[in-house]
C-alpha positions as CSV (number, residue, x, y, z in Angstrom):
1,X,-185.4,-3.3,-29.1
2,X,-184.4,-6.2,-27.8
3,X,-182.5,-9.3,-29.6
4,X,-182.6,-13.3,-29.1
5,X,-179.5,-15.1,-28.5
6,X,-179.4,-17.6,-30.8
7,X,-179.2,-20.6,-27.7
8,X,-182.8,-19.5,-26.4
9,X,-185.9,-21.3,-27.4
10,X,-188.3,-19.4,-29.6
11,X,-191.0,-18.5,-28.6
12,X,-194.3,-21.5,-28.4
13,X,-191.8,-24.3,-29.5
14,X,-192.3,-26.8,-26.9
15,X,-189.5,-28.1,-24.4
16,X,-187.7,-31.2,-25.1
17,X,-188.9,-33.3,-22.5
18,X,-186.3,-34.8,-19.9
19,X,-184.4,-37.8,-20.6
20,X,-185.3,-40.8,-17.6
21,X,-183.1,-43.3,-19.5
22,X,-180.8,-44.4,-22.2
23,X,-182.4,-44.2,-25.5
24,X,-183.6,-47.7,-26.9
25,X,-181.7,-49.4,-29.7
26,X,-183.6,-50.1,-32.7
27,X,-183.8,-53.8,-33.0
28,X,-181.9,-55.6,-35.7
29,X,-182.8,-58.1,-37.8
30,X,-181.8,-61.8,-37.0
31,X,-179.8,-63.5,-39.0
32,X,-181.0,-66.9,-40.1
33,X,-180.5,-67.9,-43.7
34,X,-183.2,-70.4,-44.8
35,X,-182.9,-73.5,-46.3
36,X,-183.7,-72.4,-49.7
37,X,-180.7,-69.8,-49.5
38,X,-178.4,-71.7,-48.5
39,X,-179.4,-74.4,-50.9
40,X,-179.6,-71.7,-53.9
41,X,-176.0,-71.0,-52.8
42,X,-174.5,-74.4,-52.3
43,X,-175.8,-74.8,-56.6
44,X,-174.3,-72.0,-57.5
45,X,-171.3,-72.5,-56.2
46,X,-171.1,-75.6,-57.3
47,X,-171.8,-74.9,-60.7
48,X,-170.7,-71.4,-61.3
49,X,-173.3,-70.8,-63.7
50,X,-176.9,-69.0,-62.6
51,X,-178.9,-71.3,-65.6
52,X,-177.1,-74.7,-64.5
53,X,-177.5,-74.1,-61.1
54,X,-181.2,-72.9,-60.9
55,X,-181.4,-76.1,-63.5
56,X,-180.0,-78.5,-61.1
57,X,-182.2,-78.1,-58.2
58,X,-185.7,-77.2,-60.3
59,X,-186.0,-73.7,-59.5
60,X,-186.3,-70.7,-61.9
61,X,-183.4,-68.7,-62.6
62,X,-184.6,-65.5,-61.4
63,X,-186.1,-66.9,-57.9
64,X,-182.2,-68.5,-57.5
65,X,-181.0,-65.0,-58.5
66,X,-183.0,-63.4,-55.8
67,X,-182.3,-66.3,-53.3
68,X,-178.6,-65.9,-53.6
69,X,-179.0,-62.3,-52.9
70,X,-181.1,-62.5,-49.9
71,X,-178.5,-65.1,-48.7
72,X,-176.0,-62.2,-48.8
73,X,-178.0,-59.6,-47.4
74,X,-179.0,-61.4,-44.5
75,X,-175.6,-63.1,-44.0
76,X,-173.9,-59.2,-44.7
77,X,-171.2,-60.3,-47.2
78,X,-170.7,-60.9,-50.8
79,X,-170.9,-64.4,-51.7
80,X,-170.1,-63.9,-55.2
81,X,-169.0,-62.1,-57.7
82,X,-170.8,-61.2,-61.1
83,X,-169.6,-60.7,-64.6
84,X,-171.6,-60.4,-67.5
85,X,-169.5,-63.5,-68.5
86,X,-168.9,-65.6,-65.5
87,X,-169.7,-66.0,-61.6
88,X,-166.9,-66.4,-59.0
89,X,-166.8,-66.9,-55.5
90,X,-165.5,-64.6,-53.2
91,X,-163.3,-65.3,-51.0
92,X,-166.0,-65.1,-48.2
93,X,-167.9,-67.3,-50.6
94,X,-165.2,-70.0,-50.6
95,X,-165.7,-70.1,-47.0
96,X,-168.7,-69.9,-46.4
97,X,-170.1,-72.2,-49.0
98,X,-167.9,-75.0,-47.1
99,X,-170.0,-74.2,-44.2
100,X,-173.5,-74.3,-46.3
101,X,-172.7,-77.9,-48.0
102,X,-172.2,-79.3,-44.0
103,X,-175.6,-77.3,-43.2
104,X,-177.3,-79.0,-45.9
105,X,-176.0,-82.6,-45.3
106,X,-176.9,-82.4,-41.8
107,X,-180.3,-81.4,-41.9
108,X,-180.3,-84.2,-44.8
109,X,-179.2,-87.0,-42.1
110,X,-182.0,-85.3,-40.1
111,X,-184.5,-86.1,-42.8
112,X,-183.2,-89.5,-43.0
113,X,-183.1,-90.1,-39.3
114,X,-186.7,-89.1,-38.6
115,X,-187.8,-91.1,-41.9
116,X,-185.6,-94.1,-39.9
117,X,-187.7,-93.4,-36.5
118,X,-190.7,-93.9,-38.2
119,X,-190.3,-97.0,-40.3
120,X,-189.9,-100.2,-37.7
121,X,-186.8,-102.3,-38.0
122,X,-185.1,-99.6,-39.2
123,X,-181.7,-97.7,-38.9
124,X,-179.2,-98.6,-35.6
125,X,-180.5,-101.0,-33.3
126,X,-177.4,-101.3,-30.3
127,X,-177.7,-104.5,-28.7
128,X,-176.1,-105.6,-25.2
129,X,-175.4,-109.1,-24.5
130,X,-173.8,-110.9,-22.2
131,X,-170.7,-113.7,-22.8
132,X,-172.7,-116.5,-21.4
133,X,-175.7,-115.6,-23.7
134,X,-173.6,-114.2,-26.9
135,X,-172.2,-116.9,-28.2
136,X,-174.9,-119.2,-28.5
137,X,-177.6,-117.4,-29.0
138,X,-175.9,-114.7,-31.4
139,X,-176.2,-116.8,-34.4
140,X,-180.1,-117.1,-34.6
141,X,-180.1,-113.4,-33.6
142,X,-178.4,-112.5,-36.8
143,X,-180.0,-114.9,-39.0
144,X,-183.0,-113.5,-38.0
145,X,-181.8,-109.7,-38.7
146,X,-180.6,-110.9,-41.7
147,X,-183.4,-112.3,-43.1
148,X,-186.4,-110.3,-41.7
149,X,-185.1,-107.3,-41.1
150,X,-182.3,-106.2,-43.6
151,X,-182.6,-102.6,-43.1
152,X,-181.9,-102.7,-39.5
153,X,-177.8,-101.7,-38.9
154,X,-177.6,-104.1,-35.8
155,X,-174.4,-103.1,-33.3
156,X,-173.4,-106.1,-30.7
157,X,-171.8,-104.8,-27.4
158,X,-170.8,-107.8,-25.3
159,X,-170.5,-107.2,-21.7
160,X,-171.1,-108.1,-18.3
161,X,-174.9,-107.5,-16.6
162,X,-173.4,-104.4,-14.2
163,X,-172.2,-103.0,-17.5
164,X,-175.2,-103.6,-19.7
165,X,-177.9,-101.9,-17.2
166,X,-175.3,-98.7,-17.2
167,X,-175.5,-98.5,-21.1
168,X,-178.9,-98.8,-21.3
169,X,-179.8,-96.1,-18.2
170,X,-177.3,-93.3,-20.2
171,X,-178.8,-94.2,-23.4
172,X,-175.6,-95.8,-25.4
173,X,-177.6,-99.4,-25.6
174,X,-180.6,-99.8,-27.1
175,X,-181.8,-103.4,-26.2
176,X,-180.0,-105.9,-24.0
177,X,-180.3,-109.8,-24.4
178,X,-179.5,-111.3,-20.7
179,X,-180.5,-113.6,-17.8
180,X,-183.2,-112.2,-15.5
181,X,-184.8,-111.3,-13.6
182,X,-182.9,-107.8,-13.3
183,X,-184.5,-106.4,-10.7
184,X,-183.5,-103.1,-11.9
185,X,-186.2,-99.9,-11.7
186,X,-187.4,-98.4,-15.1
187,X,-186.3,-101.6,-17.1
188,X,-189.1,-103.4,-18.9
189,X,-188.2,-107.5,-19.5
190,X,-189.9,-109.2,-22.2
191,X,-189.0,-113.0,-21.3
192,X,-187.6,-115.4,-24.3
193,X,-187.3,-118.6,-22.5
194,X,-186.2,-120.7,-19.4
195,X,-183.5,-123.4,-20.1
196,X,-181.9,-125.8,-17.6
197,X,-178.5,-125.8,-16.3
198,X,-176.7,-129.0,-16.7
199,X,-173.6,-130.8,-15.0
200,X,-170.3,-131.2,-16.6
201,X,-168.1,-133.5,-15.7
202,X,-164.8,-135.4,-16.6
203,X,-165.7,-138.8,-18.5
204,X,-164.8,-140.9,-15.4
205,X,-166.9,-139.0,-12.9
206,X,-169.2,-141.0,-10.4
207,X,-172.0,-138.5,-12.2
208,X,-171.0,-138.7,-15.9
209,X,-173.8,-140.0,-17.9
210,X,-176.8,-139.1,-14.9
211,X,-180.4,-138.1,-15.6
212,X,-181.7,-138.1,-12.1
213,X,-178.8,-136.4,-10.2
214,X,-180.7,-134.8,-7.4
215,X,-179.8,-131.0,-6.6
216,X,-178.3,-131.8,-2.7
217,X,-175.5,-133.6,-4.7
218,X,-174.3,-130.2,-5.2
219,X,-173.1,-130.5,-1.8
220,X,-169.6,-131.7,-1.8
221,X,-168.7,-131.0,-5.0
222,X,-165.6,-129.7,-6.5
223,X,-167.0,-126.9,-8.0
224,X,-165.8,-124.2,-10.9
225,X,-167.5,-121.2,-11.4
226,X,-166.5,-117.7,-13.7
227,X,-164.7,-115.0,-12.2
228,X,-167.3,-112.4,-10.3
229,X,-168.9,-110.4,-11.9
230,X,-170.6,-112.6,-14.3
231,X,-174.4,-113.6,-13.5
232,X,-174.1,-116.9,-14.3
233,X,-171.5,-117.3,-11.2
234,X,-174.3,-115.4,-8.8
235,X,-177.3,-118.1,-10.5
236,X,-174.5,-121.3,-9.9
237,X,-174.1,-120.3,-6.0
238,X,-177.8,-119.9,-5.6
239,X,-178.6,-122.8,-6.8
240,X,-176.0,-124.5,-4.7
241,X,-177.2,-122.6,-1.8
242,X,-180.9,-123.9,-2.5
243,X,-178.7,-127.3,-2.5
244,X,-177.6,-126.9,0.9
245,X,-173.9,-126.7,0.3
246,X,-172.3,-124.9,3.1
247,X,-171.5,-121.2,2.7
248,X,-167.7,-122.0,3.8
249,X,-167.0,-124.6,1.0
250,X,-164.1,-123.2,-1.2
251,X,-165.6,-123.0,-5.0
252,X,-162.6,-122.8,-7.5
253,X,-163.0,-119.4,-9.0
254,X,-159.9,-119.7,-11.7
255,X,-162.1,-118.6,-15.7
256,X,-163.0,-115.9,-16.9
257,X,-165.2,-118.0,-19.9
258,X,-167.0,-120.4,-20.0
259,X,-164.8,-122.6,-22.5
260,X,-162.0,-122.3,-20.5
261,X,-164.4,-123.5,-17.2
262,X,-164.7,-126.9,-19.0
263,X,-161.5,-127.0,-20.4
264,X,-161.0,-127.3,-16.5
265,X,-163.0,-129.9,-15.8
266,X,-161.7,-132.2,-18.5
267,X,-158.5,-131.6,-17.1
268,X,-160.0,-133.4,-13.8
269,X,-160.0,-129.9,-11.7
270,X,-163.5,-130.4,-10.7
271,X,-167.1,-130.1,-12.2
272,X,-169.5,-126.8,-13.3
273,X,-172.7,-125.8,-14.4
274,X,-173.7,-125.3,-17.8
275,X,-177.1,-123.5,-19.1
276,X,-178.5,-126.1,-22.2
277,X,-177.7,-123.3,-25.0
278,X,-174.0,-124.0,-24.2
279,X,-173.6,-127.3,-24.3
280,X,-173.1,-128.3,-27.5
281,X,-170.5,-125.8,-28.4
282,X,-168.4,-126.1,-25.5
283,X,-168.5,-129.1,-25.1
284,X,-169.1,-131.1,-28.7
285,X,-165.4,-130.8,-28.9
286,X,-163.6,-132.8,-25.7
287,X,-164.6,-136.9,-25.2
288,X,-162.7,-136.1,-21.6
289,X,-166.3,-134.5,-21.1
290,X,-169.5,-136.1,-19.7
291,X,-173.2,-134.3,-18.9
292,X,-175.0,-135.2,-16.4
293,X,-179.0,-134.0,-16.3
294,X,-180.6,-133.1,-13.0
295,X,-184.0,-134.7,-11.9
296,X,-186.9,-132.5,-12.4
297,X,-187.9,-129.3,-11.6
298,X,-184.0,-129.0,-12.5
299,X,-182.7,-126.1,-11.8
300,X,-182.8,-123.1,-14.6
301,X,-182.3,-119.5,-15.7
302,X,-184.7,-117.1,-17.8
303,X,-183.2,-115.5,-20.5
304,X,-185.1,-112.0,-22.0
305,X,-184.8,-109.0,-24.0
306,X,-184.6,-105.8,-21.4
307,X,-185.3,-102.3,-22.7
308,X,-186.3,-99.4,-20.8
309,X,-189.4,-98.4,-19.5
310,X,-191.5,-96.0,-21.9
311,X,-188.5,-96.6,-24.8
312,X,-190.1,-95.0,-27.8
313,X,-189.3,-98.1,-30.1
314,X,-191.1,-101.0,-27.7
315,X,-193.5,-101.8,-30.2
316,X,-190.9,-102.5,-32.1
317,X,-188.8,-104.5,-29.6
318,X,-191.7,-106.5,-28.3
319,X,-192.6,-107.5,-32.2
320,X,-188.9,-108.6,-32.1
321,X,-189.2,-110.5,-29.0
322,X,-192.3,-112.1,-30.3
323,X,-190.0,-112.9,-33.7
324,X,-187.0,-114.1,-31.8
325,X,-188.8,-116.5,-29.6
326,X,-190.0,-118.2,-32.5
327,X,-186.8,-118.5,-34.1
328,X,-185.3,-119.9,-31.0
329,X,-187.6,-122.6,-31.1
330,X,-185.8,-125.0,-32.1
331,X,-183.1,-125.2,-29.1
332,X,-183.0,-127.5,-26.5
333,X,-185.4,-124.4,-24.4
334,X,-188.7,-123.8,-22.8
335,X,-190.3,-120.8,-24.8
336,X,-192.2,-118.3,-22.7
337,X,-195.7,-118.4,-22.9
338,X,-196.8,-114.2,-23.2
């Protein structure tokens, strides 16, 4: 009679079949808390009491009981810890409930923020301009932010053009206010106006006073201009080029503003160009300083709104353009006709 080992397969019981490959893992459970947990939570912990919290943020007692829980389950620690007279945090809870509150205000400011998106005139608008636009125009932008569109949180960069077209490719600028045209790809212009350039003078120039000074005077001049950099400087040499001045005729390049360009000229350094906007404030102030008008066309420059092209808010910045060129009506400007 013969015995079985007790190693050997009895008899009809099927062999294991071979092993090709490591045995899959049994896939776990992510772990995302929802809103409602975390929000179930954040009461609690706030409040220490299941009644007042549930109270606090309209849900039943039980379904905050059982949100709490879930909340700990999924997350894999205890949150909190239950007396028949009182509820503590737990250390964990502490911690974690820190975390929660930021979770909640966050996707709070994202509620906001896409309820901003959707309402026009709205949340941050970041505006570019440049110096020899910004202080002139500035206060009828702001008068007319303040009074039609009081929820918008307007930002004012002021910087050169080179600078402005860089913050509005990467995104940081919203909406630039400039001279044009631009002639940069995948911007959009939405014109404002054009507005003449004008010559000032010291009082006792052979030009003070003019309205028919004709553009080849720009010849010979002794001219001032900004620094480089500026457009203003670039529109000033063209239109002395159109002038025929001579390529080699020095032009005194000594201001970086324009108010200290015809603080310049009053001192009797020479003579510049002014766009109409400017006038007044620059040069309101100094009786050493004369204007002299160029016969017609004069020359001019174009001042616009630029966004960029396919920027999801240009409804909204061509209804501002539209709004702004009627408030700058009442300058001494030609308002574009669009």
């Amino acid at each position: 009679m013969s015995s079985i080992s007790p190693e050997a397969e009895p008899a009809g019981t099927p062999a294991e079949p071979p092993r090709t490959g490591p045995a899959k893992a049994t896939p776990t459970r992510p772990r995302q808390p929802s809103l409602a947990q975390l929000r179930a939570f954040v009461a609690v912990a706030e409040h220490l009491h299941f009644r007042d919290a549930a109270s606090a943020i309209g849900m039943s007692q039980p379904a905050l009981s059982g949100a709490v829980s879930a909340l700990e389950e999924v997350l894999d620690v205890q949150l909190l810890e239950r007396t028949t007279r009182k509820v503590l945090l737990s250390p964990a809870g502490e911690r974690l409930a820190v975390r929660a509150r930021a979770v909640l205000d966050a996707v709070g400011a994202l509620l906001e923020e896409a309820d901003a998106a959707r309402a026009p005139f709205t949340g941050v608008l970041r505006l570019g301009v440049i110096p020899t636009v910004a202080p002139y125009l500035l206060p009828t932008v702001l008068r007319l932010v303040r009074d039609s569109y009081p929820d918008l949180d307007l930002q004012v960069h002021e910087e050169q053009t080179s600078s402005l077209l860089d913050g509005l490719s990467q995104g940081r600028l919203d909406l630039l206010l400039l001279a044009v045209p631009l002639g940069a790809p995948g911007v959009v212009e939405l014109p404002l106006f054009d507005e003449d350039f004008v010559l000032v003078t010291p009082s006792d120039h052979w030009l003070a006073g003019r309205g028919d000074i004709p553009r080849d005077a720009l010849r010979e001049l002794d001219l001032l201009l900004l620094d480089e950099g500026h457009c203003l400087r670039d529109q000033a040499l063209d239109i002395c080029r159109e002038a025929g001045r001579t390529a080699g005729l020095p032009v005194t390049t000594s201001a970086a503003g324009l108010s200290t360009l015809v603080q310049l000229v009053g001192g009797g350094m020479g003579v510049t160009l002014l766009p109409r906007t400017a006038l007044r404030v620059e040069t309101g102030r100094d009786d050493q300083l004369a204007t002299g008008y160029f016969a017609d066309p004069a020359p001019s420059r174009t001042v616009a709104l630029a966004m960029r092209s396919g920027a999801a808010r240009q409804g909204e910045f061509e209804q501002f353009a539209g709004a702004l060129r009627g408030a700058l009506a009442s300058l001494p400007v030609r308002i574009a006709d669009v």
